[in-house]
N, C-alpha and C positions, 0 to 999 in steps of 0.2 A: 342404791342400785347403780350400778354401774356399767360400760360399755364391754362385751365381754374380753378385748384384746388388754385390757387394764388388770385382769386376773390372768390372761395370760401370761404375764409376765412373772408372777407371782410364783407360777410354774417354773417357767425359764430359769429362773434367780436358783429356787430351791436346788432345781438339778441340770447344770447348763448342758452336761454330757451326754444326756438323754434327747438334747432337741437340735441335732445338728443340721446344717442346709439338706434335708432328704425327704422324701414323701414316710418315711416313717416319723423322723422327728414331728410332722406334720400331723399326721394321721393319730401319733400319741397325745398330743397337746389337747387336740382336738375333744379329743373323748370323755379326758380328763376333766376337759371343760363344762362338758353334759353331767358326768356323772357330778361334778360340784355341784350345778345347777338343782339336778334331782333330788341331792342330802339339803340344799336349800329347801325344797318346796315339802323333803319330810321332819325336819325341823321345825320350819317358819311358817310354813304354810303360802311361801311367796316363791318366783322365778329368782334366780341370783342375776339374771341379765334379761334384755327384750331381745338381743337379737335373734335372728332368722334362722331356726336349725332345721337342716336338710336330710334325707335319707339318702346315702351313695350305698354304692357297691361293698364299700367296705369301710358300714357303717354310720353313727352319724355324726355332722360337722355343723361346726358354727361357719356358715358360708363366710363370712367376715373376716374373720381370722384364719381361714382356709386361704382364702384370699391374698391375702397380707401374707401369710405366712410362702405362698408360694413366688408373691411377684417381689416383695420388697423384704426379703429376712433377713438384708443388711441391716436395714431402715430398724425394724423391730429390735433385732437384740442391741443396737445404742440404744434405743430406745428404753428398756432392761438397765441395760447401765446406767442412762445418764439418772434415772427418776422410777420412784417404786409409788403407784398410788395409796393413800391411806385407806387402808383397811378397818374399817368398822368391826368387834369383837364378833356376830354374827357372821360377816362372811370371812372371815379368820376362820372361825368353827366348820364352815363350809369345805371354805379350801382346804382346811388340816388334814378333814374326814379322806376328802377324795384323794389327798393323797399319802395318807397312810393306809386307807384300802385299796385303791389301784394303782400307787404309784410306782409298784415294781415289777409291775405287769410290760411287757413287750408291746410294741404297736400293734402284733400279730394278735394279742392274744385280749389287747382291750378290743379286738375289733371283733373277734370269735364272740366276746362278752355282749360286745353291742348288740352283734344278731339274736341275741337271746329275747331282747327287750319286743314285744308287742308293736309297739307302736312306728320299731322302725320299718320291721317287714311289712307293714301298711301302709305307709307313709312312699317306701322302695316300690311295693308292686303298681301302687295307686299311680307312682310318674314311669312305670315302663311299659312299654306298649307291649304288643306280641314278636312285634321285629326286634323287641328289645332295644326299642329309642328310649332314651330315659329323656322323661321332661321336669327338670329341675323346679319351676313354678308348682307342677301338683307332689311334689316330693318334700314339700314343706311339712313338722311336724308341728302340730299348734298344742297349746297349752294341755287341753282336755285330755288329750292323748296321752301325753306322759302322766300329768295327775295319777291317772288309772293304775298305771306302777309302780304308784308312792310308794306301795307297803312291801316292796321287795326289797327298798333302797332304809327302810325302816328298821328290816330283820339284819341289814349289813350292818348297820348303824350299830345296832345293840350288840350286834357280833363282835364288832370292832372294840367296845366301852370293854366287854370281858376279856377280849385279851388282853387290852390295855392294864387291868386291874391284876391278870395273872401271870402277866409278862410271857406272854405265849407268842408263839409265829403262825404265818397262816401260808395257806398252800392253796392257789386258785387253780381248780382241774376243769376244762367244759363248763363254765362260768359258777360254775359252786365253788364258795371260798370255802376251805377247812381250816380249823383254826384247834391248835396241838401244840405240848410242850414239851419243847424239844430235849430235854431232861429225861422223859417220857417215852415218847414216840422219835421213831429213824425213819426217815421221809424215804424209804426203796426204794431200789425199780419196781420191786414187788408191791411195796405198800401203795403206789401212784397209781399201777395199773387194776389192785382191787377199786381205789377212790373213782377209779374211770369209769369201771364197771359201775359201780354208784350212782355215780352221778348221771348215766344214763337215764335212771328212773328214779333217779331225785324230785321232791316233791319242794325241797325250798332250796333256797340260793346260800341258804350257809350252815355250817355244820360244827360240832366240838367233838373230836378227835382222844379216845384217849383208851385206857386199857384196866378193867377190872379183874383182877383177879387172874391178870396172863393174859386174858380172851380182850381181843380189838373192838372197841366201841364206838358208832357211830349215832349220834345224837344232835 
């Protein structure tokens, strides 16, 4: 286990053009970072890091590298350059997951994701007052809280091992990932905007995409 701005970089490395000096490069990183952490604890059954994760406005942050990432993002990407921490095969698995499920996702759109999760609208309302002060100390998310979600980050997981195996793409709509082969299926205006409608009264976080018989299937 490790300090979480050491897997930060892991991110950075993979895709530097995705985290430039901006509150989105930041906001993305950030996410990324949680969602590793969660494919950790439905994996391993452990946290991928201890540090501090908070509930903002737009979603939630490893204050740490929130931090860093805002005051010193000189400092950090040398940091990226000069030296890569050794990664343990485990959190390898960790970080691959999260960013081959969320990695091409928008800052906008991991953070639409975020608010899906339980534990941060709890964690957000529990530190805003009614004048809508936000108090950063009770906006702390602690272990239990996320635990409870494992099994959402569980259904991604095995989402992701089937495409992998059938070489399929996936399409994240309103935080339901679809996952379709695009040999198959043509990702429309049209096809996006039934998936929308879907996923309004979607009952799980990911779905397989494909078509029997002429007729579109959602499974």
């Amino acid at each position: 286990m490790k300090d979480a701005l050491e897997y930060a970089k892991y991110f950075i490395r993979q895709n530097p053009r995705s985290y430039s000096n901006s509150l989105e490069g930041n906001k993305k990183l950030n996410k990324l970072l949680i969602f590793a952490d969660m494919i950790n604890l439905a994996q391993f059954e452990e946290p991928l890091f201890t540090n501090k994760i908070m509930a903002f406005e737009n979603g939630f942050v490893v204050e740490d590298v929130r931090q860093k990432y805002k005051n010193n993002y000189n400092e950090l990407i040398c940091e990226c350059i000069e030296e890569l921490p050794e990664l343990s095969e485990k959190e390898q698995a960790s970080l691959w997951y999260a960013d081959r499920i969320f990695g091409n996702l928008s800052a906008d759109e991991l953070s639409e994701l975020s608010h899906t999760f339980t534990f941060w609208s709890e964690a957000y309302h529990r530190g805003t007052n009614s004048q809508n002060y936000h108090n950063k100390s009770r906006s702390v998310i602690n272990l239990e809280e996320m635990i409870a979600e494992v099994p959402k980050m569980k259904m991604l997981i095995d989402a992701c091992d089937r495409t992998s195996e059938e070489g399929s793409e996936s399409k994240n709509i309103n935080g339901v990932v679809y996952y379709y082969n695009p040999d198959e299926i043509q990702m429309t205006d049209e096809m996006i905007l039934y998936l929308q409608e879907f996923s309004e009264q979607a009952e799980d976080t990911s779905y397989s995409v494909y078509k029997d018989n002429g007729e579109l299937v959602v499974f």
